[in-house]
Structures are given as C-alpha cells and as structure tokens.
C-alpha positions in Angstrom: 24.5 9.7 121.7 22.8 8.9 118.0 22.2 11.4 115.8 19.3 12.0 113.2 20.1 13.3 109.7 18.2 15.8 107.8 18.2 16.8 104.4 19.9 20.4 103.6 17.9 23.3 102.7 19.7 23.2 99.3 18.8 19.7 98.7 15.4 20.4 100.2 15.1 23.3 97.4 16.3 21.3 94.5 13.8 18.1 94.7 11.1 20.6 95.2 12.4 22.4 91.8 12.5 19.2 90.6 9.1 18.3 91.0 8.0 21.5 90.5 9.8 21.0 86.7 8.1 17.6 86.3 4.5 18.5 87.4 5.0 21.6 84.6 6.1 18.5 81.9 3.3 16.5 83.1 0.8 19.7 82.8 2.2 20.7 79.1 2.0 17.6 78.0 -2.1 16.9 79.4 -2.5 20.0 77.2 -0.6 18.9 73.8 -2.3 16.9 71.6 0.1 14.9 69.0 -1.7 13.8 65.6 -0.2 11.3 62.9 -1.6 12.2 59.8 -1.2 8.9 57.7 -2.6 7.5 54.0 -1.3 6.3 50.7 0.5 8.4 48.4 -2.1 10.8 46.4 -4.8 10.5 49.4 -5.1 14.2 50.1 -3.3 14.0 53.4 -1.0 16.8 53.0 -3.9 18.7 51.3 -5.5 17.9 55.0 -2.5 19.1 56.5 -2.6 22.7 54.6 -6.0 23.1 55.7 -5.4 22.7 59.2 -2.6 25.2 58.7 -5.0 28.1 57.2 -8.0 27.3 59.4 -6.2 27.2 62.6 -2.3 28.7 62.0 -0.6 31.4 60.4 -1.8 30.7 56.6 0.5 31.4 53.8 2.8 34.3 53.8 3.6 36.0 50.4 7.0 34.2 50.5 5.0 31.0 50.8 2.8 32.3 47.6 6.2 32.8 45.4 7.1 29.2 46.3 4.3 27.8 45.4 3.8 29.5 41.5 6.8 27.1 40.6 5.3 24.2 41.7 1.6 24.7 40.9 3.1 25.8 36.9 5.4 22.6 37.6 1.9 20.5 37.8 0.4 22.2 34.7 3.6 21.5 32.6 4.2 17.9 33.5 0.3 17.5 33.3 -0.5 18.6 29.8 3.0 16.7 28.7 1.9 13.5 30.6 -1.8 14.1 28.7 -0.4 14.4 25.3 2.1 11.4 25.7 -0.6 9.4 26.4 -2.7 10.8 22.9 0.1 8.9 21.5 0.4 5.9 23.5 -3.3 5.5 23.0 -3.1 6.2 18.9 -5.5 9.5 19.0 -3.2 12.0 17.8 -5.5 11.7 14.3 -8.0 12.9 16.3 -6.0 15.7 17.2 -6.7 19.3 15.4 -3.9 21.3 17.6 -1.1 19.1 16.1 1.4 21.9 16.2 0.6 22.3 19.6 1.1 18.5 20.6 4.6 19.3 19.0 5.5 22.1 20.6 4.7 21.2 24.0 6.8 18.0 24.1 9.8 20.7 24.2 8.2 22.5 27.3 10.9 22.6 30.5 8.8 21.6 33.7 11.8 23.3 35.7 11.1 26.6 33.7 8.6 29.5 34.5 5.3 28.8 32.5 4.7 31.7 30.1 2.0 33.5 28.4 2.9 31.9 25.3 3.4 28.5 26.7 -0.5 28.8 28.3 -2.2 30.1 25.4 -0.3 26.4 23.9 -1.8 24.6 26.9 -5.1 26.5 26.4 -5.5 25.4 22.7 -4.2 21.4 23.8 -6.9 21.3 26.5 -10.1 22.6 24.6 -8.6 19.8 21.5 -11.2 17.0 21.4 -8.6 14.3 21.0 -6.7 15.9 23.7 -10.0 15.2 26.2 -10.3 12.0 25.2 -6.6 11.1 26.5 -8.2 12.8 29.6 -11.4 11.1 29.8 -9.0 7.7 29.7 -6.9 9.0 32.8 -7.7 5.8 35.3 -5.7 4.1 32.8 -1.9 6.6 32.9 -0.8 8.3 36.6 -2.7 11.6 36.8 -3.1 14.3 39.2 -7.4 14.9 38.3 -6.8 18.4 40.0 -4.9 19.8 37.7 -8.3 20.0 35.5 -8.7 23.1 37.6 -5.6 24.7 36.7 -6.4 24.0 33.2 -9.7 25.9 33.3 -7.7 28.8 34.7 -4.8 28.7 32.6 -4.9 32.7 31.2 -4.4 33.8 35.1 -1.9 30.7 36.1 0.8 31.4 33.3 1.0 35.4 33.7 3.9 36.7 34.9 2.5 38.4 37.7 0.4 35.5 38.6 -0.1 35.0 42.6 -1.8 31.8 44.4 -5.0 32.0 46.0 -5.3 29.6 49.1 -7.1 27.2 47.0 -4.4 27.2 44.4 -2.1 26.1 47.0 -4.2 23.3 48.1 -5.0 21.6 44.5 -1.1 21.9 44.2 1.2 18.4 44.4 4.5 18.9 46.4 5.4 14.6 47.2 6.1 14.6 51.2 9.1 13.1 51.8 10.3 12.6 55.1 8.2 14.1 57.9 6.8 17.6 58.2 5.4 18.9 62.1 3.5 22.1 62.5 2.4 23.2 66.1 -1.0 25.2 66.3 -3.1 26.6 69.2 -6.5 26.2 69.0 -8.9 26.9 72.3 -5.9 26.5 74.3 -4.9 23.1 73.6 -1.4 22.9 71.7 -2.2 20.6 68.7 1.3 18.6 66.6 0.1 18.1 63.2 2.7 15.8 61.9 2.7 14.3 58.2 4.7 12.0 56.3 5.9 10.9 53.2 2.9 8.3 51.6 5.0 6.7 49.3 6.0 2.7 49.7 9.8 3.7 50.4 9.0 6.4 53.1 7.2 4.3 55.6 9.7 2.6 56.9 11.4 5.3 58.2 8.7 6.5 60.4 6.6 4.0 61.6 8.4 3.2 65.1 8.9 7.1 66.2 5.3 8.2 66.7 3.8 5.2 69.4 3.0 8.1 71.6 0.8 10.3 68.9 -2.9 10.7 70.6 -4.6 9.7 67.4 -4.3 8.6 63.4 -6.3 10.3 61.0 -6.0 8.1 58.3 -6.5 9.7 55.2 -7.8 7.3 51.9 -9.2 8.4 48.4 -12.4 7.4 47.8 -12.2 8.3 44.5 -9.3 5.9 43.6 -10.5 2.7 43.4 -9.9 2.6 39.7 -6.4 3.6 39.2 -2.8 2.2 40.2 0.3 3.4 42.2 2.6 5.8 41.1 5.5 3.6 41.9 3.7 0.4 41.7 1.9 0.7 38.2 -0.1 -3.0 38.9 -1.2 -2.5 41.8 -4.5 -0.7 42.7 -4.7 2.4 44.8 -7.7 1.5 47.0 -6.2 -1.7 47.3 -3.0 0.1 49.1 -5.0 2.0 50.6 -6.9 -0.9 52.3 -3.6 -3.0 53.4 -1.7 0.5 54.7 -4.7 0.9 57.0 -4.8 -2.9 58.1 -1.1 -2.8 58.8 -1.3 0.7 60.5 -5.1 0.2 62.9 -3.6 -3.5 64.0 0.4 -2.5 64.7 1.6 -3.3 68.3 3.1 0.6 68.0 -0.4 1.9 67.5 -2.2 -0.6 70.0 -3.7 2.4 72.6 -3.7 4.8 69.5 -7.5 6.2 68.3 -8.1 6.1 64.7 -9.7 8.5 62.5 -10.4 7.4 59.1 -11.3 10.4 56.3 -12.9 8.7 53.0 -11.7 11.5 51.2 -11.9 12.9 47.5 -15.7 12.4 47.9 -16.7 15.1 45.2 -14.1 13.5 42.9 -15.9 10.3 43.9 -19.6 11.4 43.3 -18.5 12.7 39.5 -16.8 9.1 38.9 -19.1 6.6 40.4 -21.9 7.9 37.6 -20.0 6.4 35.4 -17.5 3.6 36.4 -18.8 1.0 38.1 -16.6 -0.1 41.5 -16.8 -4.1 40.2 -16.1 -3.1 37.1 -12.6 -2.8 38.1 -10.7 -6.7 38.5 -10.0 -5.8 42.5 -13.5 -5.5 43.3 -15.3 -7.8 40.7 -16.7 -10.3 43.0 -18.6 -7.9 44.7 -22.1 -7.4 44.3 -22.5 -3.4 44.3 -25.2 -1.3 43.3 -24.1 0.3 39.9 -23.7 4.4 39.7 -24.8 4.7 43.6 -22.6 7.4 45.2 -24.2 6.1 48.6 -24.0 2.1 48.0 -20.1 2.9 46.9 -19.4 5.2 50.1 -20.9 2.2 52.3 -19.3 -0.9 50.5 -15.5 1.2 50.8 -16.2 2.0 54.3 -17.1 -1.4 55.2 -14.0 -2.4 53.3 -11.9 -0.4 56.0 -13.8 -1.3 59.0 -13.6 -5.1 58.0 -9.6 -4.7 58.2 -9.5 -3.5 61.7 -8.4 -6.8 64.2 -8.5 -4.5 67.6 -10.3 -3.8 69.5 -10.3 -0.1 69.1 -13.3 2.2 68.1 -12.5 3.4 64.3 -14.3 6.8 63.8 -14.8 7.9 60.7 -15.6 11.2 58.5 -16.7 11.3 54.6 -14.7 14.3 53.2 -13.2 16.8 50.2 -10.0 17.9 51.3 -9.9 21.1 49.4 -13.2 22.4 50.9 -12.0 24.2 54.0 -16.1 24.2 55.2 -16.4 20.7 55.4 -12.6 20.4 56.6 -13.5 22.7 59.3 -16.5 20.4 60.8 -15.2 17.5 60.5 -11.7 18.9 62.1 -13.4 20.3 64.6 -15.7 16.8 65.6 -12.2 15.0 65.6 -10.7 17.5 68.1 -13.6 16.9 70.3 -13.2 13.4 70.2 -9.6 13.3 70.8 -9.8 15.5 74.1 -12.5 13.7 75.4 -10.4 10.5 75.1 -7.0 12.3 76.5 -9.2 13.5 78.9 -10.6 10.0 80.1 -6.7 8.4 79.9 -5.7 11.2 82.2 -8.8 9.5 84.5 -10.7 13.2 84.9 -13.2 11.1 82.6 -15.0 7.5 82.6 
C-alpha cells in the first residue's frame, strides 16, 4: 500500500518564516529610495549633500561645528596665500600698498589655528587694491570664489571663540574622497544620500557599485565655464562637466537609472555672465550666444547637457544655488516627488 508524504510542521514553519522574511525585504526596500549624488570636482555636490542633511536629518552637532573651524580657517589661509602668489605671478605686487602684509602671509601655516592677528593681516591684504585685482583675475589660477565670503567676515572667523553657522559649513571645501552615505526619513520613505569623490582619480572606484541607485542627481556649475581643473590645469571645467555627464546618462550601469541634472552655482553665474562672455572662452567660441544674457547662457548650457544624452531616458532638470537651503528645499522636494512616482510605476501600482 503507497504512501503520500507531507511536509513537517517544522519545515511547514520555516518556508513560511522564510517568506514572511522576504516579503519584509521586498516591503523595506519599495520604501527606500537610494540616490547617487554625482558631478565634477568643485560642482557643489557635497554642498547638496549637506543641505539635504540640515533640511531633512540631524543637522550639525557642536562636535561637527569644532571640526569644521579647522577647515573653513584652512580655506581662508590657503586662499589669501593662493591670492597673493598670484599678485606675483601676475607682476602687480607694485600695485600693492600692504607690502608687509604680502610678506608676512607667505609664512602663514594652513595646518595652524588662524588668529586674531593673522586676520587683521588677511583683512588689510583683502581691502589692498592690487590684491583685488589678483582676485578679479581668478578664472585664470584654481580658486574656491566662496571664500570671498569668509573674507568679508574675517574679524568673526579668526577669533578664538569663533563657532560656524550652518551657512559657514556649507561655503566650506572638505575634497570627498571615497564615498560618503547618509540615511534620512522624510514622510516615511527611507532616503540613501550617497556622494562621492568628483575628482578624475576617484571615479573609477565607484562607478560599477551603485546600478541599483533609483536616481542621479547630477550636479554641474553653471558658473564654471571659464575656468580649468584642479588636477587637470588645460582642461575646462564645463567641458568636464559635459563629458562626465555623457559618460554617466549613456553607461549600460545606469541604463533604467532616472536622471536629475542641477545647473548649479546660478547666483555665481548671474554675477559672472555680466561680464564674461561664454564664447569668449576658446571651448565655446564657435557658438553664437547672446553676450551678458543670464537667460540665453542658462539655455545654451542646458541644451549643452541635454544634447549629450544618447538614451532614451527623460533627463529632468532644476536651475539651482546650492548654499540657499530655500531654493534647495523646492527643488529637493520636486525631485522626491518625481522619484516616487517613478518607483512607484516600476513596482506596477502606477502606469
């Protein structure tokens, strides 16, 4: 007489445990959201990526303040000694009145606390007419423009005492290297911020691990189109910018991936275009562009990027300012909409 097996309850128990575990996976992950922040060195990506931290995580903790006074007075230092190099590259320092200041700086220590006395020095350098004319030449020499800001508030900056505001921390330069992930909550959708190092030598390393992110937001400087790499002094940042993004929207590991692009730097952008024409520079010569239009420029650029796109894909796309957490907010905010929507129709609750 035959007999008919069954399954155990203990077996019976574990497969349902099992998918029990994977129906949770499948449910955590419908509800995670994975975003590749991406851009050229100097784009204001990881500016982008403090934002998000302030609007929608835990801020900056006093601790996180304290780190930061070495590197925003490590910006200042190498700054004002990169400025006044270049008053003497350029053959101004005749033009200079603060001549013992120009000497006295060049002995500053960029690893070393700024003091009182070493900002009233910086104080004097920056207000020097020959000194602003080495400035006003700054496409020409790599330049953080930000640090303009620093300058302006350099009495408060070099006290002893002195403590970051949240804006501080975002006009501050830290390179990325290698690849920082944050996790935030926002209206109960787990969000994976991830950014990486901009720089030539740190792509490499990344480019294959994120094929499963939801979405790029590309992140290029608008305001850039006149000056060169920081490793790479002949070749120009937009046009970096440009071939990154080519390489990135048409990559077989990105082929299902949405794109964001943020023209960003656009209040840098609207001071520079009054007064540098975008064909001016070799790159962008054979162009016919309307001179000193901030609106003509913003068009021409974007068209630039959406030109270099070979897929298929929808390329959304934001004009922003980085270090204005209102406009970062908005357009943030627009993206996130986007992206669930489009999780949403993958997972097919949409068509």
């Amino acid at each position: 007489m035959g007999a008919c097996g069954s399954k155990s309850d203990p077996e019976s128990k574990n497969a349902l445990a099992i998918q029990q575990e994977l129906e949770r996976q499948y449910q955590e992950q419908q509800n995670k959201i994975r975003l590749l922040l991406l851009g050229a060195g100097e784009s204001g990506k990881s500016t982008i990526f403090k934002q998000i931290r302030i609007l929608y995580g835990p801020g900056f903790s006093e601790n996180d303040r304290m780190h930061y006074v070495g590197a925003i007075q490590n910006n200042v230092i190498t700054c004002i000694k990169a400025i006044c190099d270049q008053v003497v590259e350029m053959g101004l320092q005749d033009s200079v009145e603060a001549q013992e200041e120009l000497k006295l700086i060049k002995d500053a220590d960029e690893s070393k606390p700024l003091t009182p006395e070493y900002g009233e020095i910086i104080k004097t350098l920056w207000a020097d007419r020959g000194v602003q004319k080495a400035w006003e030449k700054r496409a020409e020499y790599h330049i953080i423009e930000s640090n303009a800001e620093y300058f302006n508030r350099i009495d408060q900056i070099a006290q002893f005492n002195y403590k970051p505001s949240d804006q501080d921390i975002l006009l501050s330069r830290v390179r990325t290297t290698g690849i920082v992930e944050e996790r935030y909550e926002i209206e109960g959708v787990v969000f994976e911020i991830i950014d990486v190092g901009g720089q030539r030598n740190e792509r490499k390393k990344w480019i294959h691990c994120f094929e499963d992110v939801n979405a790029i937001i590309y992140v290029a400087a608008l305001s850039e189109y006149d000056q060169h790499l920081f490793e790479d002094k002949e070749t120009n940042r937009m046009s970096e910018a440009l071939a990154l993004f080519q390489e990135m929207c048409n990559s077989p590991w990105f082929e299902r991936t949405d794109m964001i692009l943020f023209l960003n730097k656009e209040d840098l952008f609207s001071e520079k275009i009054k007064t540098v024409r975008i064909n001016s520079v070799k790159e962008f010569e054979e162009y016919d562009i309307p001179a000193f239009d901030r609106d003509a420029g913003v068009k021409f650029f974007l068209e630039q990027f959406m030109m270099r796109n070979e897929s298929a894909k929808d390329i959304f796309y934001h004009v922003t300012n980085a270090t204005d957490s209102n406009n970062v907010k908005v357009v943030f905010d627009a993206c996130k909409d986007i992206i669930l929507k489009r999780n949403l129709e993958d997972s097919g609750f949409m068509s």
